[in-house]
PQR file of N, CA, C, O and H, with PARSE charges and radii, in Angstrom:
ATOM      1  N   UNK A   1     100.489 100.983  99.004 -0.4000 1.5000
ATOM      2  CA  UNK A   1     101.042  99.956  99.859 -0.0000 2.0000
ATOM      3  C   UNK A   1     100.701 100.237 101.323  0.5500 1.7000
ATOM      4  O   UNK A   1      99.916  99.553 101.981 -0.5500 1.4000
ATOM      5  N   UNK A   2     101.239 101.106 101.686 -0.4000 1.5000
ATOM      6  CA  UNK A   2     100.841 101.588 103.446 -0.0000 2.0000
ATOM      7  C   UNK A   2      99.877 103.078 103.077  0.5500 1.7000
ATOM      8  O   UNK A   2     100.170 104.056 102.390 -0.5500 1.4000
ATOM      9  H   UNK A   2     101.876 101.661 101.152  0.4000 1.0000
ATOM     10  N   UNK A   3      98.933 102.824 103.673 -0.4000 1.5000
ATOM     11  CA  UNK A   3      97.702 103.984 104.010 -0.0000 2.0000
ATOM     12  C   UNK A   3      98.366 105.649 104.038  0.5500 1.7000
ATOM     13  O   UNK A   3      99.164 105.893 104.943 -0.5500 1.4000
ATOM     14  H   UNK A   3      98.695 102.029 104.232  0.4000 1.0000
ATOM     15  N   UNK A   4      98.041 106.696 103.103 -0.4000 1.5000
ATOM     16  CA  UNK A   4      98.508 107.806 103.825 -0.0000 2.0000
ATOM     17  C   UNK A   4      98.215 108.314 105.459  0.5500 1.7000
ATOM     18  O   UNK A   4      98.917 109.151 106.026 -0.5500 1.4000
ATOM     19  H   UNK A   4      97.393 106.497 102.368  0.4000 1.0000
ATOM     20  N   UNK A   5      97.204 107.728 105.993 -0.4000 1.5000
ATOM     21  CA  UNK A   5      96.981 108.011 107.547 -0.0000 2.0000
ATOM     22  C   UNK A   5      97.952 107.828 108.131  0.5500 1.7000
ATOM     23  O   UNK A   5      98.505 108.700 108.801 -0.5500 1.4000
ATOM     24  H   UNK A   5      96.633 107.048 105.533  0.4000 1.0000
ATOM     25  N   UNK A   6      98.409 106.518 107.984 -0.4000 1.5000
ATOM     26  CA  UNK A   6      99.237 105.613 108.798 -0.0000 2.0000
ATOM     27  C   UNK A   6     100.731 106.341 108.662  0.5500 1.7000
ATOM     28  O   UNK A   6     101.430 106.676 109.618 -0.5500 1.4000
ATOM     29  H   UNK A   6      97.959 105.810 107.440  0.4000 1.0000
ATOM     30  N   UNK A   7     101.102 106.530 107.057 -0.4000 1.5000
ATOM     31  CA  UNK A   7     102.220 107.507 106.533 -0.0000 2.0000
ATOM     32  C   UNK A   7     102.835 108.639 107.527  0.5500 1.7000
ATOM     33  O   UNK A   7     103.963 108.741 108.011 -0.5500 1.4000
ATOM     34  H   UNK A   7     100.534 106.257 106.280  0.4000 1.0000
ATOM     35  N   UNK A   8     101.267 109.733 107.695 -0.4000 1.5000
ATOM     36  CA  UNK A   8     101.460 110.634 108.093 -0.0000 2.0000
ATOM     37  C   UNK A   8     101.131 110.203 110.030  0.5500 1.7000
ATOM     38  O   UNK A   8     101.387 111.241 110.639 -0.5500 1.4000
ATOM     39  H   UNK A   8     100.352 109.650 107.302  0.4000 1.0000
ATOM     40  N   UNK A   9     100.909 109.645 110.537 -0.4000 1.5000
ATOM     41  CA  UNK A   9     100.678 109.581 111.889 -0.0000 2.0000
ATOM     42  C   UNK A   9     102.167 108.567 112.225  0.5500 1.7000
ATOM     43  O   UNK A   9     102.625 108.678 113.362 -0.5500 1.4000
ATOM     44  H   UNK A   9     100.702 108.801 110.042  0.4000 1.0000
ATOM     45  N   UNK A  10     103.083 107.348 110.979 -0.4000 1.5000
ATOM     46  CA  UNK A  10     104.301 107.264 111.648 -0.0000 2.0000
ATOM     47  C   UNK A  10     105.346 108.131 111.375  0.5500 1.7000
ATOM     48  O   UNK A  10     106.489 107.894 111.767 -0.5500 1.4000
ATOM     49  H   UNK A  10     102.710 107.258 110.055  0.4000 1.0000
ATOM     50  N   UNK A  11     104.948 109.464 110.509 -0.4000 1.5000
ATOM     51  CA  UNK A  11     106.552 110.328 110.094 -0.0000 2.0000
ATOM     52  C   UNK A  11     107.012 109.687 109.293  0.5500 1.7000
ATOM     53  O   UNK A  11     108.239 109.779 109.260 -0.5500 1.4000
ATOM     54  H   UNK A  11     104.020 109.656 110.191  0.4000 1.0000
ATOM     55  N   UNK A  12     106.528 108.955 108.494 -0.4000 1.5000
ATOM     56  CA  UNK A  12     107.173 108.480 107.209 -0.0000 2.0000
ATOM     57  C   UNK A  12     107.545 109.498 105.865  0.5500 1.7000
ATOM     58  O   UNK A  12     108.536 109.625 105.147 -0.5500 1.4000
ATOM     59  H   UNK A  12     105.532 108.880 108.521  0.4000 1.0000
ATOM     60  N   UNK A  13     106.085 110.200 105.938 -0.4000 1.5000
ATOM     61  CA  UNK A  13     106.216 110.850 104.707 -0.0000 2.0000
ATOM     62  C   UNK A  13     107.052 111.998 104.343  0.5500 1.7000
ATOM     63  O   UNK A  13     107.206 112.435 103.202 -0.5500 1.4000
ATOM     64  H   UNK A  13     105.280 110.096 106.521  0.4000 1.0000
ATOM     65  N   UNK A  14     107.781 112.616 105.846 -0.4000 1.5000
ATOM     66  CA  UNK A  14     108.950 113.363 105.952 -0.0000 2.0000
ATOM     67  C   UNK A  14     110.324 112.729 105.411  0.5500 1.7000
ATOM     68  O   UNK A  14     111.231 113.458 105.008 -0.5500 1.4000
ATOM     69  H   UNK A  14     107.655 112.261 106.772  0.4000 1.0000
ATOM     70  N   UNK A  15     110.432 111.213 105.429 -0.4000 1.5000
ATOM     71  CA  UNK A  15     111.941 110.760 105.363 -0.0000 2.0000
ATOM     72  C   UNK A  15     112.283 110.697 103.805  0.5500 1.7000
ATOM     73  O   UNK A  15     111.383 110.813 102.974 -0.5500 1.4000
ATOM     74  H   UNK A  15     109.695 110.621 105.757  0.4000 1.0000
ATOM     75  N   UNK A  16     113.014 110.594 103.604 -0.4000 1.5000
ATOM     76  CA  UNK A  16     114.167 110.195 102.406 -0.0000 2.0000
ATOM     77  C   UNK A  16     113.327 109.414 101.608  0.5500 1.7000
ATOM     78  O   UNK A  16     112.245 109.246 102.170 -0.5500 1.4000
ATOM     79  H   UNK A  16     113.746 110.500 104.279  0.4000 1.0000
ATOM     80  N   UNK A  17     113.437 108.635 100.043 -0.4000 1.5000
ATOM     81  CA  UNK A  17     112.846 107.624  99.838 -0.0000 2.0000
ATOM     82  C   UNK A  17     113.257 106.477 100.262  0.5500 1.7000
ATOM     83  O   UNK A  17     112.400 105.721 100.718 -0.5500 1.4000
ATOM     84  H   UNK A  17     114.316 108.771  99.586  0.4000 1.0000
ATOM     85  N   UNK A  18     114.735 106.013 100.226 -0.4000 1.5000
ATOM     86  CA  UNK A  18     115.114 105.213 100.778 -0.0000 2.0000
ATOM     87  C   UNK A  18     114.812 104.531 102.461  0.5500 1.7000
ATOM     88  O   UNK A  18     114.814 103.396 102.937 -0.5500 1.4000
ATOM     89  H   UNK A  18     115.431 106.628  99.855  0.4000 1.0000
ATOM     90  N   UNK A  19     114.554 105.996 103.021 -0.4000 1.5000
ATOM     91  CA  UNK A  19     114.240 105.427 104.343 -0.0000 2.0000
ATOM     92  C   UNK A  19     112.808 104.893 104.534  0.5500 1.7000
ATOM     93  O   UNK A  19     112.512 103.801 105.018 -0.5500 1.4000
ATOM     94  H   UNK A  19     114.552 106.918 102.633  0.4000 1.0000
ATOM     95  N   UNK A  20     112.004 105.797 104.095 -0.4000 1.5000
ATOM     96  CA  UNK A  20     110.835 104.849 103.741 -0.0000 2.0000
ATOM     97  C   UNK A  20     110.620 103.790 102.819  0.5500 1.7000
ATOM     98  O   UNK A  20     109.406 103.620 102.705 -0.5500 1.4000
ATOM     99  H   UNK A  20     112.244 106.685 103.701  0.4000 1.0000
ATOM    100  N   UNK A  21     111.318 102.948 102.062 -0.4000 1.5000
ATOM    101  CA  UNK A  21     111.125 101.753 101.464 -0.0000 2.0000
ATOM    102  C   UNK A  21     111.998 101.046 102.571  0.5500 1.7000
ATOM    103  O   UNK A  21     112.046  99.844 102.306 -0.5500 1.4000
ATOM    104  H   UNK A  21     112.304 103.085 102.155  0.4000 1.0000
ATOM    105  N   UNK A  22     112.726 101.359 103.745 -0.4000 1.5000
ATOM    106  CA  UNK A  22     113.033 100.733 104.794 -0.0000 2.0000
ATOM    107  C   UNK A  22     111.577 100.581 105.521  0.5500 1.7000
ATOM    108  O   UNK A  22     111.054  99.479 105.687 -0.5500 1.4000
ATOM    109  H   UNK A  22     112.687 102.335 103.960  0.4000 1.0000
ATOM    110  N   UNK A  23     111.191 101.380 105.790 -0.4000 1.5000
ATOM    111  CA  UNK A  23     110.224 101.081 106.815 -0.0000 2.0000
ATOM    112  C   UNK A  23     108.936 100.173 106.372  0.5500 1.7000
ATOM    113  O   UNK A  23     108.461  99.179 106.922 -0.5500 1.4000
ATOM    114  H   UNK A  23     111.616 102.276 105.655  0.4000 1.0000
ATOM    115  N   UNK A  24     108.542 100.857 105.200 -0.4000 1.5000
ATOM    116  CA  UNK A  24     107.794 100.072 104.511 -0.0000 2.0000
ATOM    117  C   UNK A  24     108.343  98.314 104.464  0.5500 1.7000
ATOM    118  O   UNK A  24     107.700  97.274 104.323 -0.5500 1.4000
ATOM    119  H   UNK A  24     108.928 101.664 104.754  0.4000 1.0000
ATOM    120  N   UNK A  25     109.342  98.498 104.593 -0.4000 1.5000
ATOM    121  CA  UNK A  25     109.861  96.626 104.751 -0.0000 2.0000
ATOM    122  C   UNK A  25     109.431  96.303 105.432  0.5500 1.7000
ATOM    123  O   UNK A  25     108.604  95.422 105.197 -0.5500 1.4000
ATOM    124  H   UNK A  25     109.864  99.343 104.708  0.4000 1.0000
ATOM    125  N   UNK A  26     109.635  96.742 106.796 -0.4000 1.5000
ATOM    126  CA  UNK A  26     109.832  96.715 108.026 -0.0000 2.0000
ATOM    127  C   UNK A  26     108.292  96.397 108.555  0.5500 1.7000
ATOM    128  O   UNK A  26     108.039  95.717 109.550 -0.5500 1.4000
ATOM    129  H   UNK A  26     110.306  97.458 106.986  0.4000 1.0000
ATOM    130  N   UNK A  27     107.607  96.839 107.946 -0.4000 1.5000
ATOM    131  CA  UNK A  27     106.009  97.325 108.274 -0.0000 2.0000
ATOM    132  C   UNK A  27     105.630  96.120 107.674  0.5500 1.7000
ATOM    133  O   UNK A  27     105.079  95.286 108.392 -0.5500 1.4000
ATOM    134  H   UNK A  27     107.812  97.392 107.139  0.4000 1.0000
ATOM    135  N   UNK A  28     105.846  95.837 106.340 -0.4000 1.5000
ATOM    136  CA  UNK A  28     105.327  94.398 106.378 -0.0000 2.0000
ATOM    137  C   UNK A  28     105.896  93.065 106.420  0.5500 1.7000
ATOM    138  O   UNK A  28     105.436  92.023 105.952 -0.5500 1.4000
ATOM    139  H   UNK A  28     106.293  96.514 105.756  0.4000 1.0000
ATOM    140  N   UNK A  29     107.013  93.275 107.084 -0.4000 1.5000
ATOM    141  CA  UNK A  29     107.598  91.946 107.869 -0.0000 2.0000
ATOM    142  C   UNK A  29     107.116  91.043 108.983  0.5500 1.7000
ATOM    143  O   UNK A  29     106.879  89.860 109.229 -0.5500 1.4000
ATOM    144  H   UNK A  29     107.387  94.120 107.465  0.4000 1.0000
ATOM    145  N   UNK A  30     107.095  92.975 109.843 -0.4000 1.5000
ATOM    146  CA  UNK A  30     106.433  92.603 111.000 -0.0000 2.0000
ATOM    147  C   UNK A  30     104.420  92.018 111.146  0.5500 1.7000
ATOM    148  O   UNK A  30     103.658  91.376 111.870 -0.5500 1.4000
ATOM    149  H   UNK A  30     107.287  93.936 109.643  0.4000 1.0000
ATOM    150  N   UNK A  31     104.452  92.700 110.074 -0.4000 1.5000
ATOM    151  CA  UNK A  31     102.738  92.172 109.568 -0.0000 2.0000
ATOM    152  C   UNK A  31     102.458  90.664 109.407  0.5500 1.7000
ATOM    153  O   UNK A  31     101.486  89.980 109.727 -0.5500 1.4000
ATOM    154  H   UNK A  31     105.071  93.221 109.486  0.4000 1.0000
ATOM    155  N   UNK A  32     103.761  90.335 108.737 -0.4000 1.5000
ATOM    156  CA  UNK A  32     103.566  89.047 107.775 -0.0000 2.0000
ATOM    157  C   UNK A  32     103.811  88.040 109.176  0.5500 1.7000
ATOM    158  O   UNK A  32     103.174  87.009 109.389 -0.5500 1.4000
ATOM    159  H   UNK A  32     104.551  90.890 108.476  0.4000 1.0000
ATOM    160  N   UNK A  33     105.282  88.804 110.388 -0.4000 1.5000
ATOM    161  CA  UNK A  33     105.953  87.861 111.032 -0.0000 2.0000
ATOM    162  C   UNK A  33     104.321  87.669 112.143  0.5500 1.7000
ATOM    163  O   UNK A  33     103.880  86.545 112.381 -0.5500 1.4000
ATOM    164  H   UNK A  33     105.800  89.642 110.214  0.4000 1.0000
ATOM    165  N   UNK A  34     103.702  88.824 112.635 -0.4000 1.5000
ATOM    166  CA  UNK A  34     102.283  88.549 113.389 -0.0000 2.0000
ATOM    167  C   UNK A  34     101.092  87.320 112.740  0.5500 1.7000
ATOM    168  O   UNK A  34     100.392  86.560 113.409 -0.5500 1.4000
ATOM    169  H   UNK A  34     104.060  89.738 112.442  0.4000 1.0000
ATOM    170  N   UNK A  35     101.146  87.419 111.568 -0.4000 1.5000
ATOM    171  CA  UNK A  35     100.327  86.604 110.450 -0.0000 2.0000
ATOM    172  C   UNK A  35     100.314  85.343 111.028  0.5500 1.7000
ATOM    173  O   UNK A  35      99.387  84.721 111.546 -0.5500 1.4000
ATOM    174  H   UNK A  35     101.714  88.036 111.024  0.4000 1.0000
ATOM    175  N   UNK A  36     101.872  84.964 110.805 -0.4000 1.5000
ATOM    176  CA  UNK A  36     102.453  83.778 110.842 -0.0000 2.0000
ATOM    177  C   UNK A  36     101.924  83.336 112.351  0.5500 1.7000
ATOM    178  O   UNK A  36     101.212  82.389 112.685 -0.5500 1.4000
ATOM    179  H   UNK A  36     102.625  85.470 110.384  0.4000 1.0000
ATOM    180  N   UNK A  37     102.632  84.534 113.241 -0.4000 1.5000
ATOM    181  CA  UNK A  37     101.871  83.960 114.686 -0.0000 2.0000
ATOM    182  C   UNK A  37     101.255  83.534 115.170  0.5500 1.7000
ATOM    183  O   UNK A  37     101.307  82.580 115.945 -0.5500 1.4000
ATOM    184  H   UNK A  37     103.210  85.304 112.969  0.4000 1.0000
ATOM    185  N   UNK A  38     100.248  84.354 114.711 -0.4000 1.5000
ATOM    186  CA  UNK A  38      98.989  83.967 114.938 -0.0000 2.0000
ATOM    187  C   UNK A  38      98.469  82.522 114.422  0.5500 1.7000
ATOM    188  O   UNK A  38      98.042  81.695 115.227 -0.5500 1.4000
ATOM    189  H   UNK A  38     100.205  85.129 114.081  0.4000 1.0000
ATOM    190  N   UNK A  39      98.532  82.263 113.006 -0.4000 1.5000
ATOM    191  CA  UNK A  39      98.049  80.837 112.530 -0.0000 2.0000
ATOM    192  C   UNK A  39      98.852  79.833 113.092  0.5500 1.7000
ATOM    193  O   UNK A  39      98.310  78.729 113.036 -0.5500 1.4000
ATOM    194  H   UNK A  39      98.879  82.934 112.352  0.4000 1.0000
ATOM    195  N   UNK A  40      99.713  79.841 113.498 -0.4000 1.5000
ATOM    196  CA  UNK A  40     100.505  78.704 114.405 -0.0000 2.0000
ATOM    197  C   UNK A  40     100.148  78.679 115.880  0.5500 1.7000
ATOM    198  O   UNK A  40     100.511  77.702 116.534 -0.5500 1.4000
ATOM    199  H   UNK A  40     100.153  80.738 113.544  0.4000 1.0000
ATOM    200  N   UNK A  41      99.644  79.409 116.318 -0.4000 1.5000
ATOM    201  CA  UNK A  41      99.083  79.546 117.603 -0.0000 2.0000
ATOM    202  C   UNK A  41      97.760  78.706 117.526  0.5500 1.7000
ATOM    203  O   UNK A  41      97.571  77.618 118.070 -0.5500 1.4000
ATOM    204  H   UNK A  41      99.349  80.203 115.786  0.4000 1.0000
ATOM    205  N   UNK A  42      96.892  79.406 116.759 -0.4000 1.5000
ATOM    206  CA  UNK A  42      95.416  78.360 116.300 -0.0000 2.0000
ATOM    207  C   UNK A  42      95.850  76.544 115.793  0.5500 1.7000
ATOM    208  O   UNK A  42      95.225  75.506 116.011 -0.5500 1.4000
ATOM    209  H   UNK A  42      97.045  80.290 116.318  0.4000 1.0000
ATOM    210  N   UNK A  43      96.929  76.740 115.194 -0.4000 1.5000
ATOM    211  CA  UNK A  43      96.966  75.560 114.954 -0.0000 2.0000
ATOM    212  C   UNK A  43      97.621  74.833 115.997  0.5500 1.7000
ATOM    213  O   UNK A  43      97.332  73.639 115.914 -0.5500 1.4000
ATOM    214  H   UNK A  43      97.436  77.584 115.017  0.4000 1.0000
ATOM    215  N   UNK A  44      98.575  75.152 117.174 -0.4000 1.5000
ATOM    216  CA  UNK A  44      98.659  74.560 118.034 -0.0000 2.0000
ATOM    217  C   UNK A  44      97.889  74.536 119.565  0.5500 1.7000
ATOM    218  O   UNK A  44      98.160  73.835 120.540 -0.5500 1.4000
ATOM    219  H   UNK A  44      98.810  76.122 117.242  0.4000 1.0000
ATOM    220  N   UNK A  45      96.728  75.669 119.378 -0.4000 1.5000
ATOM    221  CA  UNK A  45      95.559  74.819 120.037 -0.0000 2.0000
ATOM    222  C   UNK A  45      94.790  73.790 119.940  0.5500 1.7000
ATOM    223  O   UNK A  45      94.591  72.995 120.858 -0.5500 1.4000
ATOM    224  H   UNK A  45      96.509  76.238 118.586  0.4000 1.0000
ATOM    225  N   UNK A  46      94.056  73.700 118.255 -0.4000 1.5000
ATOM    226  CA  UNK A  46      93.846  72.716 118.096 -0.0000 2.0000
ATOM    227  C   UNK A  46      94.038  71.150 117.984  0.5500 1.7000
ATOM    228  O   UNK A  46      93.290  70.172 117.992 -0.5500 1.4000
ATOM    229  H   UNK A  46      94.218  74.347 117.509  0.4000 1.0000
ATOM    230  N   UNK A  47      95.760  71.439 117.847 -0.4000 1.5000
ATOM    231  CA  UNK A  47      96.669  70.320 118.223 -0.0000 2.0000
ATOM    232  C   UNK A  47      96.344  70.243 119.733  0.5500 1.7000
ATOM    233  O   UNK A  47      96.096  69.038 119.751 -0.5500 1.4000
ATOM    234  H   UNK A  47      96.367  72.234 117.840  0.4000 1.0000
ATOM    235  N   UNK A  48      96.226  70.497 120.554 -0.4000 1.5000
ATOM    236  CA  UNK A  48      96.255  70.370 122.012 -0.0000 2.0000
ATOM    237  C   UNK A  48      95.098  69.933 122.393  0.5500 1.7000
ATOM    238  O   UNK A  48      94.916  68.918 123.065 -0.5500 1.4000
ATOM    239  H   UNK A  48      96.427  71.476 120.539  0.4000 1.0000
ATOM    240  N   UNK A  49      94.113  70.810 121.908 -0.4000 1.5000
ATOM    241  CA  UNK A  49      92.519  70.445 121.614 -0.0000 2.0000
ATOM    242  C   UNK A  49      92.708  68.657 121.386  0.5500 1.7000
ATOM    243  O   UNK A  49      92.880  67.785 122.238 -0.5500 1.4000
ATOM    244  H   UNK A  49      94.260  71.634 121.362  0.4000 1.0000
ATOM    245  N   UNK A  50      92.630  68.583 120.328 -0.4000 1.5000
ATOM    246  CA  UNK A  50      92.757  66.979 119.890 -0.0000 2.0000
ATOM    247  C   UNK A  50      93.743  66.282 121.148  0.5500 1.7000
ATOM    248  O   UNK A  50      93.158  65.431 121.818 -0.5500 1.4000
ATOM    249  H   UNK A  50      92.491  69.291 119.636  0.4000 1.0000
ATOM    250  N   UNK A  51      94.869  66.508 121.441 -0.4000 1.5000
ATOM    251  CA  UNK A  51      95.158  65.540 122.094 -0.0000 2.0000
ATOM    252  C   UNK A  51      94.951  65.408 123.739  0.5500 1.7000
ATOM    253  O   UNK A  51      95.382  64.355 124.209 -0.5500 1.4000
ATOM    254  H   UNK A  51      95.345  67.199 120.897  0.4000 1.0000
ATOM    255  N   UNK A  52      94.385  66.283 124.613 -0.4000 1.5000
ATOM    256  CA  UNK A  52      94.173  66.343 126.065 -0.0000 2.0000
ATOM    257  C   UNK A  52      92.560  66.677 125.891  0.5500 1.7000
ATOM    258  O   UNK A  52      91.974  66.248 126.884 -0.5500 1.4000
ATOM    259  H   UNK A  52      94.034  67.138 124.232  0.4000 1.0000
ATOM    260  N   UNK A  53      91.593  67.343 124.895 -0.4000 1.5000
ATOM    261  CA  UNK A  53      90.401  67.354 125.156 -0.0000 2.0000
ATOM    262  C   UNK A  53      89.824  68.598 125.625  0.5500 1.7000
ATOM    263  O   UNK A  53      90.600  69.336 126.233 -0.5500 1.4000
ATOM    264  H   UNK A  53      92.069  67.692 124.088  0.4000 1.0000
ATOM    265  N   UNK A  54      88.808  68.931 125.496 -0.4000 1.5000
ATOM    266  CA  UNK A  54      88.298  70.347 126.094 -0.0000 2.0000
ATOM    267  C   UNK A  54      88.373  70.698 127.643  0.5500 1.7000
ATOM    268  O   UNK A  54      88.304  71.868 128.019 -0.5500 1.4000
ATOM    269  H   UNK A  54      88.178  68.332 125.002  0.4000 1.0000
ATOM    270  N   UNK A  55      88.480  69.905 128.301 -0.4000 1.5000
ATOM    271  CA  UNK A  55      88.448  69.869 129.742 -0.0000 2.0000
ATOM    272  C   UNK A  55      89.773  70.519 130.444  0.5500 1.7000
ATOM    273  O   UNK A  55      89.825  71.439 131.261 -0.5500 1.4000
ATOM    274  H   UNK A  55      88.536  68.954 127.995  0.4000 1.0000
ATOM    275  N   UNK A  56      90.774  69.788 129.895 -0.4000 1.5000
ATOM    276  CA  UNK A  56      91.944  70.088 130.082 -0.0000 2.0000
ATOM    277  C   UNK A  56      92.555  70.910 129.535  0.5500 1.7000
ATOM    278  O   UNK A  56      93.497  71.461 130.104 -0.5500 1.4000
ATOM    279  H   UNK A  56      90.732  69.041 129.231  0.4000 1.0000
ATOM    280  N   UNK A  57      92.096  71.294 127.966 -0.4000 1.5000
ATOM    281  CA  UNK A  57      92.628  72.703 127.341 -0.0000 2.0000
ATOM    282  C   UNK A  57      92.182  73.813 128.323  0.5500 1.7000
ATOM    283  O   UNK A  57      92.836  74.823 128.584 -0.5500 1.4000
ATOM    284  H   UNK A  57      91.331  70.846 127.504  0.4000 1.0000
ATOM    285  N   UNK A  58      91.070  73.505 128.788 -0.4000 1.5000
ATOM    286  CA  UNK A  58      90.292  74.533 129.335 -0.0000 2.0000
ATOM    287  C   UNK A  58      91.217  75.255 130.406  0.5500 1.7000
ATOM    288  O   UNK A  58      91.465  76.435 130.656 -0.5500 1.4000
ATOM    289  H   UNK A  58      90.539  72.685 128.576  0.4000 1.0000
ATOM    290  N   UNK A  59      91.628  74.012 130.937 -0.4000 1.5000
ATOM    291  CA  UNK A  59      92.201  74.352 132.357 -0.0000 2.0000
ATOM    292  C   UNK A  59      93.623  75.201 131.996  0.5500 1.7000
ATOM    293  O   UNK A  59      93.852  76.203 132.673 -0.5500 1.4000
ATOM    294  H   UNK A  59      91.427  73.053 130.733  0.4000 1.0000
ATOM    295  N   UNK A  60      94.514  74.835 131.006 -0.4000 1.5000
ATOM    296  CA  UNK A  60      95.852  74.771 130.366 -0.0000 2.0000
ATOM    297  C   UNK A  60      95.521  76.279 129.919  0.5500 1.7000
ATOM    298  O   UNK A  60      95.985  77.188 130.608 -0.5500 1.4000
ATOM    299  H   UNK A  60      94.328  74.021 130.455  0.4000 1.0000
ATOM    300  N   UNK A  61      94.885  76.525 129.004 -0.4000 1.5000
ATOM    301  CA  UNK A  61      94.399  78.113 129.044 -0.0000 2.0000
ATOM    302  C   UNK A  61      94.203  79.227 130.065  0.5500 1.7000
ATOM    303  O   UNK A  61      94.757  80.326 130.066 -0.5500 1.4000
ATOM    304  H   UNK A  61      94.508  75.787 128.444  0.4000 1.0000
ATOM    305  N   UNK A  62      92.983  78.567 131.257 -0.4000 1.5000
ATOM    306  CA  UNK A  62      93.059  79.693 132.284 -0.0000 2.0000
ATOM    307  C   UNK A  62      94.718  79.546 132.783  0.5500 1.7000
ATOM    308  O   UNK A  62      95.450  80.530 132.884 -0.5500 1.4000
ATOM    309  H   UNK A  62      92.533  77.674 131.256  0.4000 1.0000
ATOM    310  N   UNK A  63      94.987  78.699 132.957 -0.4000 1.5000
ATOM    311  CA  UNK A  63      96.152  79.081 133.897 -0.0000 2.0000
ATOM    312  C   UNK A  63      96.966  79.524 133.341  0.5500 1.7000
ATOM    313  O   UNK A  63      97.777  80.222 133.949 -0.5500 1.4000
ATOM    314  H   UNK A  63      94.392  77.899 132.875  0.4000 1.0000
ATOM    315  N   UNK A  64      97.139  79.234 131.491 -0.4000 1.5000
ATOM    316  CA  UNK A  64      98.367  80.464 131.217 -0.0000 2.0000
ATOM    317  C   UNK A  64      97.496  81.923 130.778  0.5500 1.7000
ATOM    318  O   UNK A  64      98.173  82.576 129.984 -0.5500 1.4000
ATOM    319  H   UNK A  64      96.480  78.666 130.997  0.4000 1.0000
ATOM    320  N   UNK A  65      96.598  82.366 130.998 -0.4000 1.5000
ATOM    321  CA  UNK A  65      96.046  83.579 130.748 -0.0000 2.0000
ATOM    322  C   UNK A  65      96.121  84.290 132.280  0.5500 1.7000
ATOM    323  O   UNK A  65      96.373  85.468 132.529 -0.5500 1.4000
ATOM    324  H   UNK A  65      96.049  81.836 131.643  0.4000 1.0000
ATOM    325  N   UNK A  66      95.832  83.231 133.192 -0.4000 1.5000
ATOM    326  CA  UNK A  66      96.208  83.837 134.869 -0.0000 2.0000
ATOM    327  C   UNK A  66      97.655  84.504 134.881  0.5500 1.7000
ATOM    328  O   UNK A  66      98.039  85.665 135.024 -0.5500 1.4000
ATOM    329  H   UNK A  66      95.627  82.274 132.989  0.4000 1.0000
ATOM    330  N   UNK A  67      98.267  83.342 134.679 -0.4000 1.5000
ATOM    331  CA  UNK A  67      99.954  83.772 134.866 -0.0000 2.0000
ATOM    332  C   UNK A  67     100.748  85.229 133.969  0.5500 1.7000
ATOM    333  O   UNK A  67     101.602  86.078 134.225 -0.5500 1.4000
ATOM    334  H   UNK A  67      97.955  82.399 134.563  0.4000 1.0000
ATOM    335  N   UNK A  68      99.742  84.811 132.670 -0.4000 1.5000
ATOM    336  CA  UNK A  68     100.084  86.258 131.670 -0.0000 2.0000
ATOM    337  C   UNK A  68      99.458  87.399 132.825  0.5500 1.7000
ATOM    338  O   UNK A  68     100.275  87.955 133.558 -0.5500 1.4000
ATOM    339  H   UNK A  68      99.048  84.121 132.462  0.4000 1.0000
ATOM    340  N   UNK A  69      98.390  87.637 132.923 -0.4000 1.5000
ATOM    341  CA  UNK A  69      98.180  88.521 133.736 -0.0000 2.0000
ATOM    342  C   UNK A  69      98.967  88.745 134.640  0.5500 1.7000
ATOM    343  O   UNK A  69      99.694  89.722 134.458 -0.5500 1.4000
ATOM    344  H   UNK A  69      97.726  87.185 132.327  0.4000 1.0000
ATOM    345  N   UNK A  70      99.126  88.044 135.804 -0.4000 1.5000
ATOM    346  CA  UNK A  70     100.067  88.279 136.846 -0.0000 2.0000
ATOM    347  C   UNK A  70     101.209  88.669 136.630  0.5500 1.7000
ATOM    348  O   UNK A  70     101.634  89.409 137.517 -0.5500 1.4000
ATOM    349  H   UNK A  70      98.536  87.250 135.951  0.4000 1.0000
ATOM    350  N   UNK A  71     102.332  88.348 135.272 -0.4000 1.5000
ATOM    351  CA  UNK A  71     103.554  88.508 135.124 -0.0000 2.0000
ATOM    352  C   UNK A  71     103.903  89.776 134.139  0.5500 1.7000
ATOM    353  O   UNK A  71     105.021  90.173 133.812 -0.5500 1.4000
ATOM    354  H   UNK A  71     101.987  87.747 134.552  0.4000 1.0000
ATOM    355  N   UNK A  72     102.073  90.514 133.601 -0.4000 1.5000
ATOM    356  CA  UNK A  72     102.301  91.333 133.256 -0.0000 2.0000
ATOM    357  C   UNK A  72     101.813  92.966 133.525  0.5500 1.7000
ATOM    358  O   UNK A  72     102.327  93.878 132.877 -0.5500 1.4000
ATOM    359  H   UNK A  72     101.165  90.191 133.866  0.4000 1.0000
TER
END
């Protein structure tokens, strides 16, 4: 299920079993919850895409990739 690398580089393979079939949850929740992210993100560019056009996505992009930068 999870890589022994990964096992041994998060301290998993020291814990309890129980605590690792926690983490192991945990590990692919957060996998599944990024998954999800991500394809809803693509799909609401392309929604945006379609309705304002490349010109204006264009613009709608730099300026929230400017502002990410700046605010981070």
């Amino acid at each position: 299920m999870i890589l022994p690398s990964l096992k041994m580089f998060l301290g998993t393979d020291r814990l309890s079993p129980p605590a690792q079939g926690l983490v192991h949850r945990f590990i692919l929740l957060a996998s599944l919850q990024t998954g999800l992210y991500l394809i809803s993100s693509t799909f609401y560019v392309l929604f945006v895409l379609e309705y304002v056009g490349f010109m204006t996505l264009g613009a709608l992009l730099a300026v929230s990739i400017l502002l990410q930068a700046i605010l981070d």
